[in-house]
C-alpha positions as CSV (number, residue, x, y, z in Angstrom):
1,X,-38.5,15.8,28.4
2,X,-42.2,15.9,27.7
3,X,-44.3,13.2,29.4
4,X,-44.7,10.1,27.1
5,X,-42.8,10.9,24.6
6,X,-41.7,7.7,22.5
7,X,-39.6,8.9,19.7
8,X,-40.3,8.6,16.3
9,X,-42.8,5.8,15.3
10,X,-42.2,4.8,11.8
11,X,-38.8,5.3,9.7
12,X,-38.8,8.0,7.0
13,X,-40.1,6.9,3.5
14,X,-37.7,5.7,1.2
15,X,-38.0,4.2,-1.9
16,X,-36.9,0.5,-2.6
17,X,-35.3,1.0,-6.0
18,X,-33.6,4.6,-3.9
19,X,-32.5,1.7,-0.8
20,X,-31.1,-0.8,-3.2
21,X,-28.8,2.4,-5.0
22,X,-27.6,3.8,-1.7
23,X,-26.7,0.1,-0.4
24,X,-24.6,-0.3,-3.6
25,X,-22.8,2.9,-3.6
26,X,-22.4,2.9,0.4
27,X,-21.2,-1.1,0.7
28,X,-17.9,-0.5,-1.5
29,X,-14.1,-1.4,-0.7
30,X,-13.6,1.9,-2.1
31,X,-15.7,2.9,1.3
32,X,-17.7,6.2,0.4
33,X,-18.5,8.4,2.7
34,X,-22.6,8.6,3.7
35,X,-23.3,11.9,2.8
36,X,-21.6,11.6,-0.7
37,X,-23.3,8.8,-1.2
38,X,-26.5,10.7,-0.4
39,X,-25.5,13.5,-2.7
40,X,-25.2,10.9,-5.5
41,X,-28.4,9.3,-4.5
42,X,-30.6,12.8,-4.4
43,X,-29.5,13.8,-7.8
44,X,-30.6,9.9,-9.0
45,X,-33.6,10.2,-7.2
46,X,-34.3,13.6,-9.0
47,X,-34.4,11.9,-12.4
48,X,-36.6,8.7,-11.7
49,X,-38.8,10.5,-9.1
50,X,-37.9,8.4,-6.0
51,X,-39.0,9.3,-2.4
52,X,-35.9,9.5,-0.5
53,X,-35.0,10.8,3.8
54,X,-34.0,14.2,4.2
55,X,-30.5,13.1,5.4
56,X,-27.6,10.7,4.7
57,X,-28.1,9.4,8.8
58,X,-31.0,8.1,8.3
59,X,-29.8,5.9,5.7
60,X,-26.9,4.8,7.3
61,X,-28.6,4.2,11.0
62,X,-31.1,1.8,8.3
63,X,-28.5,0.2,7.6
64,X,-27.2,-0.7,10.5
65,X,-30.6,-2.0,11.6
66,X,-30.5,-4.3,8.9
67,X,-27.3,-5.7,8.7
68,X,-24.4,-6.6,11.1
69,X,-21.6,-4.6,11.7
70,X,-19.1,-7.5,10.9
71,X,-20.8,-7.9,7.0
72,X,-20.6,-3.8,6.8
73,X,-17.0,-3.6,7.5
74,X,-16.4,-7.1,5.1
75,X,-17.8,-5.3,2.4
76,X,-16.4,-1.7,2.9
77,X,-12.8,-2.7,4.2
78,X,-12.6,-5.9,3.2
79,X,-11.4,-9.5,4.9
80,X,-8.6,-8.8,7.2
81,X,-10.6,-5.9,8.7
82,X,-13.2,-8.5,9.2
83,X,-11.1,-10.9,10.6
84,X,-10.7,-8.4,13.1
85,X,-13.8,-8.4,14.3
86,X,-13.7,-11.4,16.3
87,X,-11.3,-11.7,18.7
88,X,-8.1,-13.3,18.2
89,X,-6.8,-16.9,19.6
90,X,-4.5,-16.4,22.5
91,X,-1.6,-18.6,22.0
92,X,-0.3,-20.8,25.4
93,X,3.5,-21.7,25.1
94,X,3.3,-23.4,28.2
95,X,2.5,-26.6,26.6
96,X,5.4,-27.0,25.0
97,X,8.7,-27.6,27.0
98,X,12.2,-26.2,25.3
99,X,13.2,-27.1,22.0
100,X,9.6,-29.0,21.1
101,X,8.7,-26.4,18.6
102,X,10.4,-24.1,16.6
103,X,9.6,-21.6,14.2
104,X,11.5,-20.3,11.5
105,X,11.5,-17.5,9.1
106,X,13.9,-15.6,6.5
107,X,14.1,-11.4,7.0
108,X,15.5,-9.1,4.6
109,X,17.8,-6.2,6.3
110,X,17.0,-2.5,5.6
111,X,21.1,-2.0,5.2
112,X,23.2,-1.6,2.6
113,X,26.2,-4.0,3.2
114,X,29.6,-4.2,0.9
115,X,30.0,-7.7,0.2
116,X,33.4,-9.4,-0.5
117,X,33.2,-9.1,-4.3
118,X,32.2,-5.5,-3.6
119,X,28.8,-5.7,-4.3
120,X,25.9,-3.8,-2.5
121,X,23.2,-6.0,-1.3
122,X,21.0,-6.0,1.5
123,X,21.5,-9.0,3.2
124,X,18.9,-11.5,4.4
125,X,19.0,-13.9,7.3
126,X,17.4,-17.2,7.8
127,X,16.6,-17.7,11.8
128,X,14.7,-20.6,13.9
129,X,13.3,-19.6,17.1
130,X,12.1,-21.9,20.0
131,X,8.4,-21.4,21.1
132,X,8.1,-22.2,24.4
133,X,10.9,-19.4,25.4
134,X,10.9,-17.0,22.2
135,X,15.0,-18.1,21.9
136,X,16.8,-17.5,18.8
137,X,18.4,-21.0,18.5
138,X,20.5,-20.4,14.9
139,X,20.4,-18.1,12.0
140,X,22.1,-17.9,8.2
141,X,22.8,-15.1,6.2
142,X,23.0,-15.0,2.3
143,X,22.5,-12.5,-0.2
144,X,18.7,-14.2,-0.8
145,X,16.2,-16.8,1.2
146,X,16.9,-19.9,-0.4
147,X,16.9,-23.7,0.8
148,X,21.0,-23.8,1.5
149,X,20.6,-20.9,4.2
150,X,17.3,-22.7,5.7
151,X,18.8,-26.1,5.4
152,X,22.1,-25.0,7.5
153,X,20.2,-22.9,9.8
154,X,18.1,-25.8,10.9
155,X,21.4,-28.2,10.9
156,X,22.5,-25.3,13.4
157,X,20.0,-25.8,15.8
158,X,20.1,-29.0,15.8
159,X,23.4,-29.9,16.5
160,X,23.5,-27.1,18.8
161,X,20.2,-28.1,21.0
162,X,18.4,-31.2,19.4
163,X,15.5,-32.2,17.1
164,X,12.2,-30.4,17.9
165,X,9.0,-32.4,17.3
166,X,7.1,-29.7,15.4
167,X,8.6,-27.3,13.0
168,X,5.9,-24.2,12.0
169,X,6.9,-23.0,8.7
170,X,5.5,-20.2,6.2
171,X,5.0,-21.7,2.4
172,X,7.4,-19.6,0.8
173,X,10.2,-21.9,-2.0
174,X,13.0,-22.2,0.5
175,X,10.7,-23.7,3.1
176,X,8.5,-25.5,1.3
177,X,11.1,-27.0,-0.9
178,X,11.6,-30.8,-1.4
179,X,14.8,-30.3,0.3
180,X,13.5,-29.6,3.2
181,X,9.8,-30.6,3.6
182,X,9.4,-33.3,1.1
183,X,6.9,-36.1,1.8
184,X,4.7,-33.9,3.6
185,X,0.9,-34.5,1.9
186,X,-0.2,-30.6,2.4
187,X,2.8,-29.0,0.9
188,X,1.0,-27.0,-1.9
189,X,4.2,-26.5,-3.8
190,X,5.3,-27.8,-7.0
191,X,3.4,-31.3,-8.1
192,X,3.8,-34.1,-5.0
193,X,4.5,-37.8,-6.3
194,X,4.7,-41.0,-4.4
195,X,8.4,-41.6,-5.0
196,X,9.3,-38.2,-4.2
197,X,12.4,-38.4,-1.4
198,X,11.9,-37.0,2.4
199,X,13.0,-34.0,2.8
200,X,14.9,-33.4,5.9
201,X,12.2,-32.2,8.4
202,X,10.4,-35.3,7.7
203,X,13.5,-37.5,7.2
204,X,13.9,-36.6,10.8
205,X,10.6,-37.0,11.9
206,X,9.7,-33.0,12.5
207,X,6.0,-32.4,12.1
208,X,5.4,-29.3,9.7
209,X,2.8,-26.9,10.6
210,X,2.4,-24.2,7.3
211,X,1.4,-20.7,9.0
212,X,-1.2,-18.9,7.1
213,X,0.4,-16.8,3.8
214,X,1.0,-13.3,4.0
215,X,-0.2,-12.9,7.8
216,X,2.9,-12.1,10.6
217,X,0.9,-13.0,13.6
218,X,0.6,-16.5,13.3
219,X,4.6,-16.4,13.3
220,X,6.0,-15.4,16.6
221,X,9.3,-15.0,15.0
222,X,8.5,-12.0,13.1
223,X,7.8,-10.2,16.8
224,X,11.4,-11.0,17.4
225,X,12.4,-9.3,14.1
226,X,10.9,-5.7,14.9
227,X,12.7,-5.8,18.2
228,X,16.1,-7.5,16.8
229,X,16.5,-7.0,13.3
230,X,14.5,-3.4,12.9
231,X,15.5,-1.9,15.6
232,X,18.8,-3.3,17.4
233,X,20.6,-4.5,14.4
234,X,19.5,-2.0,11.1
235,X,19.8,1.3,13.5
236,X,22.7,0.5,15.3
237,X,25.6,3.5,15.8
238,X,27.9,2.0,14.2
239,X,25.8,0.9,11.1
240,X,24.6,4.8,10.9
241,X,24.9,5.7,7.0
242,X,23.7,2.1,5.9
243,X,19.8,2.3,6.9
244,X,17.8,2.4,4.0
245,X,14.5,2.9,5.6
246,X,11.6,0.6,6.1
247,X,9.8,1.3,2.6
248,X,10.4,3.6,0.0
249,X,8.9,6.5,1.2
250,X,10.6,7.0,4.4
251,X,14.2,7.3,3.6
252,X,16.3,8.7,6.2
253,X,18.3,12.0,5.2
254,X,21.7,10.0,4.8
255,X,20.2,7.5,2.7
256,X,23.1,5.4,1.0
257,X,25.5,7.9,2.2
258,X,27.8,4.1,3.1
259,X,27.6,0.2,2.9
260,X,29.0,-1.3,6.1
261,X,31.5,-4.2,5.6
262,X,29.7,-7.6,5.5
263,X,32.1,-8.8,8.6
264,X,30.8,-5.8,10.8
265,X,27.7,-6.2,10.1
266,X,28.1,-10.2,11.0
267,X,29.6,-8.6,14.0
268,X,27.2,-6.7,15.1
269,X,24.5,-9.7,14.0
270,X,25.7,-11.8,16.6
271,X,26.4,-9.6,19.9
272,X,22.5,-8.4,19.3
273,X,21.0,-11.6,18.5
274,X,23.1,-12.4,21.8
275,X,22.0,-9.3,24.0
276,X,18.3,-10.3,22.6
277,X,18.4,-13.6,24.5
278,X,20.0,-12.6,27.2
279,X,17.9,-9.5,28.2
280,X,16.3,-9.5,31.4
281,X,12.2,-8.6,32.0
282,X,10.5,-10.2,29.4
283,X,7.5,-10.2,30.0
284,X,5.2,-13.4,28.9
285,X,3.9,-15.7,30.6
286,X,6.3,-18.1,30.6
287,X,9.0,-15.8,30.9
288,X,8.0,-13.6,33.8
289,X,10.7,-11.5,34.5
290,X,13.4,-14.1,33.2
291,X,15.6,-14.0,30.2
292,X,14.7,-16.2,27.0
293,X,18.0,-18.1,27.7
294,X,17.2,-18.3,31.2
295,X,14.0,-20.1,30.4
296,X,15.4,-22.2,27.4
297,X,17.9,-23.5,29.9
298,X,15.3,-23.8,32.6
299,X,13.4,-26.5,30.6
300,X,15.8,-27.3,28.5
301,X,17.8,-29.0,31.9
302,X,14.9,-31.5,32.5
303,X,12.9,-32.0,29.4
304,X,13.7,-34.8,26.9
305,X,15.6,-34.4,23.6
306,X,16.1,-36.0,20.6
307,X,19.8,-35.7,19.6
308,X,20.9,-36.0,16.0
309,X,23.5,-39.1,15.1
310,X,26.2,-38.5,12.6
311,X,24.2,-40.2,9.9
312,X,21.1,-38.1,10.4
313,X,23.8,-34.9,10.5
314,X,24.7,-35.7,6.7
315,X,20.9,-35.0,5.9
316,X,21.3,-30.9,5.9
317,X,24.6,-31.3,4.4
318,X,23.7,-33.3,2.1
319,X,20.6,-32.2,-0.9
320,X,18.2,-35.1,-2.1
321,X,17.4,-35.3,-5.4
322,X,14.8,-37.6,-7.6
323,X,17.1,-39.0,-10.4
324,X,16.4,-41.9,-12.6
325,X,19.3,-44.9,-13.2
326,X,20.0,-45.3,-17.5
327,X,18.2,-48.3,-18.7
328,X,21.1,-50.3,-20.2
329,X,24.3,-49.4,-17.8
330,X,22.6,-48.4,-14.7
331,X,24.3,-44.6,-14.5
332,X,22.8,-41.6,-13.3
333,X,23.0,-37.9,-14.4
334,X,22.8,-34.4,-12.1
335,X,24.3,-31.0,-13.5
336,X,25.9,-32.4,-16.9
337,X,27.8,-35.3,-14.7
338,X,27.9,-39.1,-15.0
339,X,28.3,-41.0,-11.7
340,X,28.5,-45.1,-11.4
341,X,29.3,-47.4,-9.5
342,X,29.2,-51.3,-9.9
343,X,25.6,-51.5,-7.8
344,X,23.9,-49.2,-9.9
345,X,24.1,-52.2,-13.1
346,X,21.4,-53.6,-10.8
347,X,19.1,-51.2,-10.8
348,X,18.9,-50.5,-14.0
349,X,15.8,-48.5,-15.2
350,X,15.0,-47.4,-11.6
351,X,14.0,-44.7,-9.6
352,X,16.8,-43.6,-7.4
353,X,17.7,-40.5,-4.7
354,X,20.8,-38.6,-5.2
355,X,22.5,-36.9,-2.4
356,X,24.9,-33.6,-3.4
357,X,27.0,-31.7,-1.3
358,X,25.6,-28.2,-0.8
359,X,26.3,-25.7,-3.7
360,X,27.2,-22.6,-1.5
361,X,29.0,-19.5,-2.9
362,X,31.3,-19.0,0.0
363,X,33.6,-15.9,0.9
364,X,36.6,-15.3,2.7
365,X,34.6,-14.2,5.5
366,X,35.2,-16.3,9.0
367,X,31.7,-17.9,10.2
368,X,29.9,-17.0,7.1
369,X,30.0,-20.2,6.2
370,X,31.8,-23.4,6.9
371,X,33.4,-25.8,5.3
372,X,31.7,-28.9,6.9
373,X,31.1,-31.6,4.5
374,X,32.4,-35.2,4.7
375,X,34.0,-37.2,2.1
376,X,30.6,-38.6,1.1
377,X,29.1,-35.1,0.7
378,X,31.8,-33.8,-1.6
């Protein structure tokens, strides 16, 4: 309050060898507090005789002088926290029209289900959900995420609604599989060759988009699964007993007090994945107010869409693999089998693709899974 007062004019002494200690112990993932990191440096600057402040704020108001905030929180609490720091893009659906773009991902359910052969297994399911209206198109479930469950989910969809233009995938083995994404250049599994066969996506001209690896917000889906899978499906009433909690620390009190039938739970599976598209008052933009099926059908009513012939339809019931024909009578091999025919002789010594029917464990479960392939598949 006195009259020209202009605060302090020069910043307390401090040694450079005592600065460079404090900025090492201070800019740690571990992230040390200020004043123990003072503590440590007064008893150091004891020994060698350094010239230190009288207090850890002085230090710490230094540093932020000298360095920005974003490269103090990269090097106390690491990348994603810095990643953080500048503000994140704002996706617009609008662009895309109903069944352009899809994304799909695989989630594993905190419920212990009895399975036909009586085993306890938490189930997963593989789901594809438009973009534009946040609509669960088709789902799988199997005991793990592997290609069959992703293959005939996406054979779902399209059969049900059409082909979408762009597919945005994560890079996990049943996505990124040959099955399914071969051909594509940026694949970053397993070793790509030339010769490799297309994969169905590509096969029917899908553009892949790979979301970034262990991040949920660049997959919309995962939203979807908090609401549906988390909440509606894994704590519903008449699954009580089953939940097994969301990690291993937070089991409920009746922790694996029951496994729910595997048909309930399918039950259940679809009425909420149902009641989830159907709800009323969602809020985006796109949606204002509507229902995701009330939007999907909106836009679905007037936009163009590709529609899947019977031949492309054999592609997710049918697996492509890279097999080579035998030299001298033509034959190929897959699974400790021999298979010819009388135009293999001509291609002897050749590079071939071999289409399988799908190798599904199936139960005696109605809608699990379904007996769909054609003479050529089996």
């Amino acid at each position: 309050l006195v009259p020209n007062y202009r605060g302090r004019t020069k910043s307390a002494a401090c040694s450079p060898e005592a600065w460079e200690y404090f900025k090492a112990d201070y800019l740690r993932l571990e992230a040390p507090s200020a004043e123990h990191c003072y503590r440590r440096l007064k008893r150091a600057a004891g020994e060698h005789g350094w010239s230190i402040p009288k207090c850890s704020k002085s230090l710490v108001n230094r540093m932020r002088r000298k360095f920005p905030r974003a490269l103090i929180v990269l090097a106390r609490e690491g990348s994603a926290a810095f990643e953080r720091t500048v503000p994140a893009q704002v996706r617009d659906r609008s662009v895309f029209r109903a069944i352009e773009a899809v994304n799909a991902d695989g989630h594993k359910f905190d419920l212990f289900i009895r399975w036909p052969d009586d085993t306890i297994i938490r189930p997963v399911m593989v789901a594809v959900q438009d973009l534009y209206s946040g609509k669960i198109l088709s789902y799988r479930v199997d005991r793990v995420e592997n290609t069959h469950s992703v293959r005939l989910a996406f054979g779902d969809m399209v059969e049900a609604y059409g082909i979408p233009d762009h597919a945005y995938l994560d890079n996990g083995r049943a996505f990124a599989s040959k099955w399914m994404t071969g051909g594509t250049p940026t694949r970053f599994k397993g070793k790509i060759r030339d010769d490799d066969p297309l994969g169905i996506l590509n096969a029917l001209d899908v553009k892949v988009h790979w979301t970034t690896p262990y991040h949920g917000q660049s997959k919309p889906i995962e939203r979807a699964f908090g609401d549906l899978c988390t909440e509606a499906v894994a704590k519903h009433p008449a699954l009580a007993g089953c939940y097994t909690g969301n990690n291993p620390t937070a089991k409920p009190e009746n922790y694996q007090s029951r496994a729910a039938p595997l048909e309930d739970f399918l039950r259940i599976l679809d009425e909420e994945v149902r009641a989830h598209n159907a709800r009323p008052g969602r809020r985006t933009e796109v949606c204002q107010g509507r229902s995701f099926d009330e939007v999907f059908a909106a836009s679905y009513a007037i936009g163009p869409v590709r529609k899947a012939t019977n031949e492309q339809c054999r592609l997710w019931l049918l697996a492509a693999e890279r097999v080579s024909a035998h030299k001298d009578d033509g034959s190929v091999r897959l699974l400790g089998n021999t298979y010819h025919c009388d135009e293999l002789g001509e291609v002897v010594d050749a590079g071939l693709v071999l289409r399988i029917g799908a190798l599904l464990q199936r139960f005696e479960v109605p809608g699990l899974f379904e007996d769909r392939l054609d003479d050529a598949g089996e």
